[in-house]
PAZAPA-4460 file (N, C-alpha, C; in steps of 0.05 Angstrom, whole numbers, plus 32768, in hexadecimal, padded with zeros to 4 digits):
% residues 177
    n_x    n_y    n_z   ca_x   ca_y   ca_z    c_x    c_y    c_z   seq   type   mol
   7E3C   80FA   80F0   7E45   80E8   80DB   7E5A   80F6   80CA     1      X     A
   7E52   8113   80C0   7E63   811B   80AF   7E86   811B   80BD     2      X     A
   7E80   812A   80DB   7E99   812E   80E8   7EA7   8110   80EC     3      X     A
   7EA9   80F6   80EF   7EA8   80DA   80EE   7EB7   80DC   80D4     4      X     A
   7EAA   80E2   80C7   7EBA   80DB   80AB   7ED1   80F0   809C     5      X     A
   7EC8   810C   80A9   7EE5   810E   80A9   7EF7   8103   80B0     6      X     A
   7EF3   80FD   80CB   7F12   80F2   80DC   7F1B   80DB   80D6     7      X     A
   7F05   80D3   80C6   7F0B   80B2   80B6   7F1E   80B7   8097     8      X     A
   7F19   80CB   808D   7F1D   80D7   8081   7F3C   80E1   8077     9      X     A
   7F42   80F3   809E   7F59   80F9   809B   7F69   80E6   80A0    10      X     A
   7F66   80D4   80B6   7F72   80B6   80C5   7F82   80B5   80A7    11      X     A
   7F6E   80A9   809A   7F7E   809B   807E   7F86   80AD   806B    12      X     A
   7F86   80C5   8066   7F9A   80D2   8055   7FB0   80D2   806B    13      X     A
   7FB0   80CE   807D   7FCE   80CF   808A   7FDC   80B4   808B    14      X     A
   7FCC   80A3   8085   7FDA   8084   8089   7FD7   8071   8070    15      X     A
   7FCC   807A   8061   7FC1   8068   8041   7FCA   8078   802B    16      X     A
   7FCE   806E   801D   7FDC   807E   8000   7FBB   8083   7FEE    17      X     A
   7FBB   8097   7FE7   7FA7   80A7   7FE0   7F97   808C   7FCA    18      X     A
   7F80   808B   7FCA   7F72   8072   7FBC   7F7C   8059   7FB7    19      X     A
   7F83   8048   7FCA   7F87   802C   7FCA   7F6C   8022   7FBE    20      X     A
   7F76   800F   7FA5   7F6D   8000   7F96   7F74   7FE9   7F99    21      X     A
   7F67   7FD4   7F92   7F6C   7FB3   7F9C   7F91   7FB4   7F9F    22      X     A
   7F99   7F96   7F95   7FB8   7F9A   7F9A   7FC6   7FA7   7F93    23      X     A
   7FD1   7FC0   7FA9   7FE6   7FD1   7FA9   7FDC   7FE5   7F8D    24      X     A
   7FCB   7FE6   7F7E   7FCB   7FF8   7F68   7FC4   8010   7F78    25      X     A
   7FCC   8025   7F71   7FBF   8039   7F7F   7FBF   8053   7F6A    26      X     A
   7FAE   8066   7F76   7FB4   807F   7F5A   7FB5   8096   7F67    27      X     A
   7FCB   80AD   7F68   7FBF   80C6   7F72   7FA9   80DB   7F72    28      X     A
   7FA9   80ED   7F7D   7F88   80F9   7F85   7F8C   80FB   7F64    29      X     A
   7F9C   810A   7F4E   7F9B   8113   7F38   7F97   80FC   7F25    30      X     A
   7FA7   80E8   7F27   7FA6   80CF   7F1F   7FA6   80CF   7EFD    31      X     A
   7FB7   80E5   7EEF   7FB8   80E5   7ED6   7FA0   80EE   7ECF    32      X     A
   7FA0   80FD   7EB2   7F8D   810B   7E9F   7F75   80F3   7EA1    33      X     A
   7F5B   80FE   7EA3   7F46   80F2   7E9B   7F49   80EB   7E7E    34      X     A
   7F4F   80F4   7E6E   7F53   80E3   7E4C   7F63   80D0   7E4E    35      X     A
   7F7C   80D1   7E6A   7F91   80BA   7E68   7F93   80A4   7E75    36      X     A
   7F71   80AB   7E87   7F79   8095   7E99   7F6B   8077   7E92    37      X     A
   7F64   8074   7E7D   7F62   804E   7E79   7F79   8043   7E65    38      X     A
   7F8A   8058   7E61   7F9F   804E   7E57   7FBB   8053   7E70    39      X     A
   7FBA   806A   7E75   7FC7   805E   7E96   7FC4   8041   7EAA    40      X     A
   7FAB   8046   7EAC   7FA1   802C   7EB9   7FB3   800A   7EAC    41      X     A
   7FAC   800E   7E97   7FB6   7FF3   7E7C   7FDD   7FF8   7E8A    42      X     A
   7FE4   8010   7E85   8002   800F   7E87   8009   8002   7EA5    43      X     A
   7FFB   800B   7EBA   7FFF   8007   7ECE   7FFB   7FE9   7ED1    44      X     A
   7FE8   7FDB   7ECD   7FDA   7FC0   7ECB   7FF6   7FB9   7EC8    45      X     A
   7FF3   7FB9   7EA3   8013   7FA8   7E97   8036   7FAE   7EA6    46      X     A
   8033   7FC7   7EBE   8049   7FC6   7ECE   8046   7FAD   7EE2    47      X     A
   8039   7FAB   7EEE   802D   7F97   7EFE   8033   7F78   7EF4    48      X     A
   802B   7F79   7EDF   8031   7F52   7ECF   804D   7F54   7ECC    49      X     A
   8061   7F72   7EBE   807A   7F67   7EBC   808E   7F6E   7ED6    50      X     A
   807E   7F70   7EE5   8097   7F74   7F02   808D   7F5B   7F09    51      X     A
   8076   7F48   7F0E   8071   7F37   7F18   8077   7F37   7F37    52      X     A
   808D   7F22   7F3D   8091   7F1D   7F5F   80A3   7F32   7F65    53      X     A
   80AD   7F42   7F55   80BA   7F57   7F5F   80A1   7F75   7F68    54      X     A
   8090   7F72   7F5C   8080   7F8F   7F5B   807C   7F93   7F81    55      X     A
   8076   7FA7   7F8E   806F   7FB3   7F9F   805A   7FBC   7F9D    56      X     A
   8050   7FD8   7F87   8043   7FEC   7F89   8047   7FFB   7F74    57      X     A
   802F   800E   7F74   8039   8022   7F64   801C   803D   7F62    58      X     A
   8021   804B   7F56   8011   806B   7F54   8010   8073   7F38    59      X     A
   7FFE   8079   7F2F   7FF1   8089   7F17   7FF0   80A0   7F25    60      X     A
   8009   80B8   7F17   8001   80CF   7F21   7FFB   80E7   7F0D    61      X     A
   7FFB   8103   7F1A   7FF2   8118   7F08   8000   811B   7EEF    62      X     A
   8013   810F   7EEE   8023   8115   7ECE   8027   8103   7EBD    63      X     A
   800B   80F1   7EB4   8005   80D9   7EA4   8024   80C8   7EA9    64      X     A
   802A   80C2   7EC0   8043   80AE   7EC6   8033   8094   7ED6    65      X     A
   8048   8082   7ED5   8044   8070   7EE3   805A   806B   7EFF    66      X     A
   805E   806E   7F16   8070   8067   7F28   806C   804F   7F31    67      X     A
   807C   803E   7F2E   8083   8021   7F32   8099   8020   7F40    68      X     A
   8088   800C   7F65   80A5   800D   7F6F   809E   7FEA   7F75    69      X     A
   80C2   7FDF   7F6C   80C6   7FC6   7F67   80DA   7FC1   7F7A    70      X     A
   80E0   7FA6   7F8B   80ED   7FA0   7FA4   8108   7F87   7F91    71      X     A
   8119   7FA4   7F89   812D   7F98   7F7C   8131   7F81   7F67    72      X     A
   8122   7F8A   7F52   8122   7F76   7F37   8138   7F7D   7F2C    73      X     A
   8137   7F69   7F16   8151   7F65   7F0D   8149   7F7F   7EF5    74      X     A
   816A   7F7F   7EE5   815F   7F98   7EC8   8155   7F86   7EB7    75      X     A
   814C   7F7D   7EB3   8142   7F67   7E9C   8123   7F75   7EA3    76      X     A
   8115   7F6C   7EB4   80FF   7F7B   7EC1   80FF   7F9E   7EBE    77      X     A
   810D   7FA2   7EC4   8113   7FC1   7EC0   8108   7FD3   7E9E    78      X     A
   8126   7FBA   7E99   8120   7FBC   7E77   8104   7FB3   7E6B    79      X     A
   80FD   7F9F   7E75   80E0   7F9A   7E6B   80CB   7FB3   7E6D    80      X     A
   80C7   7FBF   7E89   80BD   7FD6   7E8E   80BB   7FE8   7E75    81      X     A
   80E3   7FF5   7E70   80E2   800F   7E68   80DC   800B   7E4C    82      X     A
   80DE   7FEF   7E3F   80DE   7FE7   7E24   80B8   7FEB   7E1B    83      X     A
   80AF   7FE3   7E2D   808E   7FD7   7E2D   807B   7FF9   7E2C    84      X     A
   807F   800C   7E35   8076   8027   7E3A   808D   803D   7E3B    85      X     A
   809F   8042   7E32   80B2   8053   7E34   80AE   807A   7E46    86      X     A
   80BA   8078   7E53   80B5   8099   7E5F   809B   8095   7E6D    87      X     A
   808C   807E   7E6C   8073   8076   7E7D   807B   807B   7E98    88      X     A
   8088   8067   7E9F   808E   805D   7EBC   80A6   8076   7EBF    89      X     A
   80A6   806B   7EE6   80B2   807C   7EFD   80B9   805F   7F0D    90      X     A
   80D6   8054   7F0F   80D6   8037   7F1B   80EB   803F   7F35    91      X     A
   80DB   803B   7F4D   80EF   8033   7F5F   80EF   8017   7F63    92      X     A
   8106   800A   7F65   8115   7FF2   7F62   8125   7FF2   7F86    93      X     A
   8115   8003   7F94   812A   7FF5   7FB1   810E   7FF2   7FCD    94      X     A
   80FC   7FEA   7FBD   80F1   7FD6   7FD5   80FE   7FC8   7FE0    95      X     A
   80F1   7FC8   8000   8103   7FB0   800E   80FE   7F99   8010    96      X     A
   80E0   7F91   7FFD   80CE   7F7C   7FFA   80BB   7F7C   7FE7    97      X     A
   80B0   7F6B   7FD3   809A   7F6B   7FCA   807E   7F63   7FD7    98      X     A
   806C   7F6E   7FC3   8053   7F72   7FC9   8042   7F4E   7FE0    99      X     A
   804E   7F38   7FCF   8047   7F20   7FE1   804F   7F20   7FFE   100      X     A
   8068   7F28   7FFC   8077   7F2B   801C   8063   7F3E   8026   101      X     A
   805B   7F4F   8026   804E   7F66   8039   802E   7F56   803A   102      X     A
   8023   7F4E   8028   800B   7F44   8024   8005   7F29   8036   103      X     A
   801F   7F15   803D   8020   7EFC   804B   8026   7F05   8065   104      X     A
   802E   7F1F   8069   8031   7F28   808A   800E   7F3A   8094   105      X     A
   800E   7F49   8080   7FF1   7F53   8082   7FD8   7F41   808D   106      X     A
   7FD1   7F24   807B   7FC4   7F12   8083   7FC4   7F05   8097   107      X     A
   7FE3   7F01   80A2   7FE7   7EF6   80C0   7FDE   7F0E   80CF   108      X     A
   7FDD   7F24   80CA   7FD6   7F39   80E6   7FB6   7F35   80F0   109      X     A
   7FA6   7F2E   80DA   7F88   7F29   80DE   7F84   7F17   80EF   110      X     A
   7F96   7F07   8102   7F94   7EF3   810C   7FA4   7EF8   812B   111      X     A
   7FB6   7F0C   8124   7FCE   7F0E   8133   7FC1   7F19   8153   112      X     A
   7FD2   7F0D   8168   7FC6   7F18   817E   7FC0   7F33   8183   113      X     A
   7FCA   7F40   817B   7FCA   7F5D   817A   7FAE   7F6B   816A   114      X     A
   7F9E   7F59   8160   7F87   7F66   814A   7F7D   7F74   815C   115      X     A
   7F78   7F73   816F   7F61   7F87   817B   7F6A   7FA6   817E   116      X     A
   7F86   7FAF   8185   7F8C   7FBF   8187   7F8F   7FCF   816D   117      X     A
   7F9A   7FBF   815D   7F98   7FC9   813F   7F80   7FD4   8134   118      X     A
   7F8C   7FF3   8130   7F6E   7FFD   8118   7F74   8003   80F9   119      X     A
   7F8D   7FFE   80F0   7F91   7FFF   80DA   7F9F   7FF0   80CA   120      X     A
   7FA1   7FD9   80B5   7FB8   7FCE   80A8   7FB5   7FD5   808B   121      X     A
   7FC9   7FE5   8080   7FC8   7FED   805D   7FE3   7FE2   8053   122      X     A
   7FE8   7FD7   803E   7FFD   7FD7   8032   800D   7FEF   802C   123      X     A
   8025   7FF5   8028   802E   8011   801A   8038   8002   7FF8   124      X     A
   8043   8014   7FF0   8049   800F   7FD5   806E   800C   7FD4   125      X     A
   8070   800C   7FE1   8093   801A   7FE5   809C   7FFA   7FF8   126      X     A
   8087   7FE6   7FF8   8087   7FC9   8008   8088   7FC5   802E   127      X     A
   8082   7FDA   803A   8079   7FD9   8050   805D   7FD9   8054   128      X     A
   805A   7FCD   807B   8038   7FC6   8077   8038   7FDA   808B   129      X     A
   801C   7FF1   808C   8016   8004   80A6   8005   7FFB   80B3   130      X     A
   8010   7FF7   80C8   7FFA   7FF4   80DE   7FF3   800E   80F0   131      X     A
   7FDE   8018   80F8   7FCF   8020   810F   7FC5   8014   8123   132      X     A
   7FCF   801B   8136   7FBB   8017   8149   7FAF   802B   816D   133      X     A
   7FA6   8022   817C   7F97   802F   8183   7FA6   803F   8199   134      X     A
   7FBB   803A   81A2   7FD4   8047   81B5   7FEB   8031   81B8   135      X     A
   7FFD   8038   81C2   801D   802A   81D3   8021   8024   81B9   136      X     A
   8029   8037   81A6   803C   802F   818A   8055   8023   818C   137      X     A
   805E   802B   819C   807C   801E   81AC   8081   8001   81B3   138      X     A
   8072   7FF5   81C6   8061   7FD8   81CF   8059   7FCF   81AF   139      X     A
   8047   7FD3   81AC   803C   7FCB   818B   804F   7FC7   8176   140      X     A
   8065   7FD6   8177   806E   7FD6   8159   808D   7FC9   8166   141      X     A
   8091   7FC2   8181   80A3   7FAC   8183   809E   7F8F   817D   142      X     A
   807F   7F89   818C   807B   7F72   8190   806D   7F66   8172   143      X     A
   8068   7F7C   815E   8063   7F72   8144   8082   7F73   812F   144      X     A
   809A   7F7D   8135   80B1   7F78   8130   80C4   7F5B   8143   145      X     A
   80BC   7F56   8158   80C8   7F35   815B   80B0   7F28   8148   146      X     A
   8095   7F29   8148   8085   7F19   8138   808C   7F13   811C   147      X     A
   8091   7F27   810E   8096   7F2E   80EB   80A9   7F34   80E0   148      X     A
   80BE   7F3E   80EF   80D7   7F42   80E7   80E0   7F63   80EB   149      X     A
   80F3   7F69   80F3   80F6   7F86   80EA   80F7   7F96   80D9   150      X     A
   80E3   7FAD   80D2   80E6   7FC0   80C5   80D2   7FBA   80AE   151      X     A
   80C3   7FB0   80AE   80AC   7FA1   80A0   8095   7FB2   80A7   152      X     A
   8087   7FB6   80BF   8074   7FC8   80C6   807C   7FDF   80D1   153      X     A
   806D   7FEE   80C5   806F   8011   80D5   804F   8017   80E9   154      X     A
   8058   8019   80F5   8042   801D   810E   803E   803E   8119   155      X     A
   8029   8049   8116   8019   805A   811B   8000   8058   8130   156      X     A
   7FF7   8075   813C   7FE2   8072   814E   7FD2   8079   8134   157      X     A
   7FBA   806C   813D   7FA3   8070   8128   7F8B   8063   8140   158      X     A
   7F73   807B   8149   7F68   806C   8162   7F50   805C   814A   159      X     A
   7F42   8078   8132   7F30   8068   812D   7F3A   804B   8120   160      X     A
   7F21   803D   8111   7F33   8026   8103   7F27   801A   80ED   161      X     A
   7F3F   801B   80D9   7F30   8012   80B8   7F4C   8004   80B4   162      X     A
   7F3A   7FED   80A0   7F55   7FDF   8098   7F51   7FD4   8073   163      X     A
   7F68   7FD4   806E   7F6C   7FD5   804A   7F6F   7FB1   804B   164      X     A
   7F59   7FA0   8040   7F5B   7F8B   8042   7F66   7F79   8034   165      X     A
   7F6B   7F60   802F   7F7A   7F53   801C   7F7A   7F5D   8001   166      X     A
   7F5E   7F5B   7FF9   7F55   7F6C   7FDD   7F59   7F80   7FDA   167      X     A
   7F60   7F98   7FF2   7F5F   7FAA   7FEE   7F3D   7FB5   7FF6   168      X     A
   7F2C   7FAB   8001   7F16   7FBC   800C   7F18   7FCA   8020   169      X     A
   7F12   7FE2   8028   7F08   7FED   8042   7EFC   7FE2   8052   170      X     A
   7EF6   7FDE   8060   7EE5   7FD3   8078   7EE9   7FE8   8093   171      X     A
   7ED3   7FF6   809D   7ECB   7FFD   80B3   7ECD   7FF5   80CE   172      X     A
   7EE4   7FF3   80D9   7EE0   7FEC   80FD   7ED4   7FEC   810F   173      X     A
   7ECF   800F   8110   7EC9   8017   8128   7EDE   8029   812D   174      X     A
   7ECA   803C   8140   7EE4   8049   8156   7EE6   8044   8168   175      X     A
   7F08   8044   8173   7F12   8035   8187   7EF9   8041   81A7   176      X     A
   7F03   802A   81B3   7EEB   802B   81D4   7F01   802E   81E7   177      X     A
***
């Protein structure tokens, strides 16, 4: 069991951004000062309402910041940001998509002919979706690029298999047979 969970363990620090939290919030291992973090949390939240359909993602990291990456909002948005928490935020502004777009392709994969081979689907924060799965990354990550479009999913071998679900839960697979 213990050895299982390493490898489950490492699978996803190599393919998941360190603590995925429901949509796209996520926090690093440090995740800001324990005194700072329910007011981090609050800053981060209120990044989230004012990017709106622009937001992607974003990270609470070790230096009480907020990194917000947004799939090309306007500066009005921007300005809202830097006006609302000043020296708070860290904004990347060159997603190649927001957070809905990755989320309305994610949902179709739960269905997609390809589920069985698939052991992994997480959102990233940066607006691409990762997939894993269980071999022929090559085969896989063509026939899910005529499906979805190009350059939308990044495809990886990943044999075991966990997947980051609409909400953002874990859920358990299995390892591949």
């Amino acid at each position: 069991m213990a050895k299982r969970l390493r490898t489950v363990l490492l699978a996803l620090a190599l393919v998941v951004p360190v603590g995925v939290i429901g949509y796209g919030l996520t926090t690093s291992a440090a995740g800001g000062t324990a005194a700072n973090r329910p007011t981090l949390d609050d800053v981060a939240n209120q990044a989230k309402r004012i990017a709106g359909a622009y937001y992607t993602g974003l990270t609470v990291g070790p230096t009480n910041t907020v990194t917000v990456y947004l799939a090309h909002a306007p500066q009005a948005v921007l300005d809202r940001l830097n006006t609302a928490h000043p020296g708070a935020y860290v904004i990347h502004n060159n997603a190649p998509r927001p957070w809905s777009a990755v989320m309305k392709v994610m949902r179709a994969l739960w269905v997609d002919p390809l589920k069985g081979k698939i052991t992994l689907i997480a959102p990233t924060q940066d607006g691409y979706l990762r997939v894993g799965v269980k071999s022929d990354v090559a085969t896989a990550h063509a026939k899910l690029d005529a499906r979805y479009g190009s350059g939308i999913i990044r495809v990886s071998e990943l044999k075991v298999g966990y997947a980051i679900g609409v909400a953002g839960r874990t859920g358990r697979r299995g390892p591949s047979r």
